[in-house]
C-alpha positions in Angstrom: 9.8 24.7 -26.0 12.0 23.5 -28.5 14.3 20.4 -29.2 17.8 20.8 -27.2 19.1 17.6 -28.0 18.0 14.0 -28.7 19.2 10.9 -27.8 18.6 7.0 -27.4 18.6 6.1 -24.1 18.8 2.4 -22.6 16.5 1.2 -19.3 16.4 -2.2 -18.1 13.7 -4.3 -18.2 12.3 -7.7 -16.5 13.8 -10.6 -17.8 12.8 -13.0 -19.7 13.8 -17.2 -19.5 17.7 -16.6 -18.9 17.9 -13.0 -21.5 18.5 -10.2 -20.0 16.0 -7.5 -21.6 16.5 -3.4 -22.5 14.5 -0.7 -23.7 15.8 1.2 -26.3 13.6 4.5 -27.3 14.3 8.1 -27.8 15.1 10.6 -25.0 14.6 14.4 -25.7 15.5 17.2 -24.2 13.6 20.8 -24.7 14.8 24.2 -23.8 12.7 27.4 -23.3 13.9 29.8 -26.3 12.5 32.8 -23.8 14.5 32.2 -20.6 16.7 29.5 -21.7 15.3 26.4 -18.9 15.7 23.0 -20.4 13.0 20.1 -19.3 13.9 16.7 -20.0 11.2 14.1 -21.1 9.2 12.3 -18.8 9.4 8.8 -18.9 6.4 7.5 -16.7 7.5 3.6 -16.6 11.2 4.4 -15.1 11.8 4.0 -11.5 13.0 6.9 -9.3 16.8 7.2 -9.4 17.8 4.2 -11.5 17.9 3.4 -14.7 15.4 0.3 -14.7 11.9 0.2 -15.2 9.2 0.1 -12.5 8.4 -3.4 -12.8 12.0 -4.6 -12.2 12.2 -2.2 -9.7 9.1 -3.9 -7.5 10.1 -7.2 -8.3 13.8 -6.2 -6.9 12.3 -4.8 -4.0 10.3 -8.6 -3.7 13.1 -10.9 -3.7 14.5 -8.3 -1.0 11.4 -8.2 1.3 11.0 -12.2 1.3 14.2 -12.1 3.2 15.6 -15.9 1.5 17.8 -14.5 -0.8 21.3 -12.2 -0.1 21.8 -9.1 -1.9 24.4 -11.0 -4.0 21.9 -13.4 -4.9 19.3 -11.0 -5.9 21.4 -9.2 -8.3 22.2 -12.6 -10.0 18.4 -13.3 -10.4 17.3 -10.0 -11.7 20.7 -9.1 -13.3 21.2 -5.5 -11.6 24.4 -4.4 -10.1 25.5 -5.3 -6.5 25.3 -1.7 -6.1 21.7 -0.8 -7.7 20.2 -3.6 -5.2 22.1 -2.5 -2.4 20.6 0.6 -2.9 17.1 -0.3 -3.5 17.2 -2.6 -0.2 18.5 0.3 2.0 15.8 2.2 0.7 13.4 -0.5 1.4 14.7 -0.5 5.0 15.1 2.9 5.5 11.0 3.2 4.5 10.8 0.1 7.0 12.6 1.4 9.9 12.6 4.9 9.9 9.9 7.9 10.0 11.6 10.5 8.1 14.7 8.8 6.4 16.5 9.6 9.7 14.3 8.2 13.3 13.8 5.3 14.0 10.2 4.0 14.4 9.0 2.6 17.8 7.8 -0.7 17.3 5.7 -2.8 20.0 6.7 -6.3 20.3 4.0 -8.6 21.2 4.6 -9.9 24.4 3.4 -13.0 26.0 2.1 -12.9 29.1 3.8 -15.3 31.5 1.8 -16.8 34.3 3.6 -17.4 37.3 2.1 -20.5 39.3 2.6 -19.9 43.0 
């Protein structure tokens, strides 16, 4: 494999007191001189499908879960997008709620028993 390209590429972080934090590093791409296939690099702390890191990611997915704060609100907070924390909440719910991303799962309600007196 050899260098394609290079480039710096920006993730957000947690932040910290009031200052939004990012991580700047470089990205590289590789390409297969043989057949041509380019790989990009891995980067292991970067959450699936956005460009923040895990731990922002989980404590995104938090704030969602404890069900006080709106969507609105939670990208105030963590300083995300509307749309990145809609996302991550429908995935959330989706992960809830459904089986395979499309059913619905069958939940049992617990049910009090009610005693007549005859």
């Amino acid at each position: 494999m050899h260098l394609n390209s290079s480039r710096n590429i920006y993730i957000r972080h947690l932040s910290i007191g009031e200052h939004l934090t990012c991580l700047e590093f470089p990205h590289h791409q590789l390409r297969c001189p043989s057949c041509g296939a380019t790989k990009s690099q891995n980067i292991p702390f970067k959450a699936q499908g956005h460009m923040i890191t895990e731990p922002l990611h989980t404590y995104t997915r938090d704030l969602l879960a404890k069900g006080t704060y709106t969507n609105k609100q939670v990208a105030e907070i963590t300083g995300l997008g509307e749309n990145v924390v809609k996302d991550i909440d429908k995935k959330r719910l989706q992960e809830l709620y459904t089986t395979d991303g499309a059913s619905r799962k069958k939940y049992i309600r617990n049910q009090r028993s009610h005693k007549i007196n005859d």
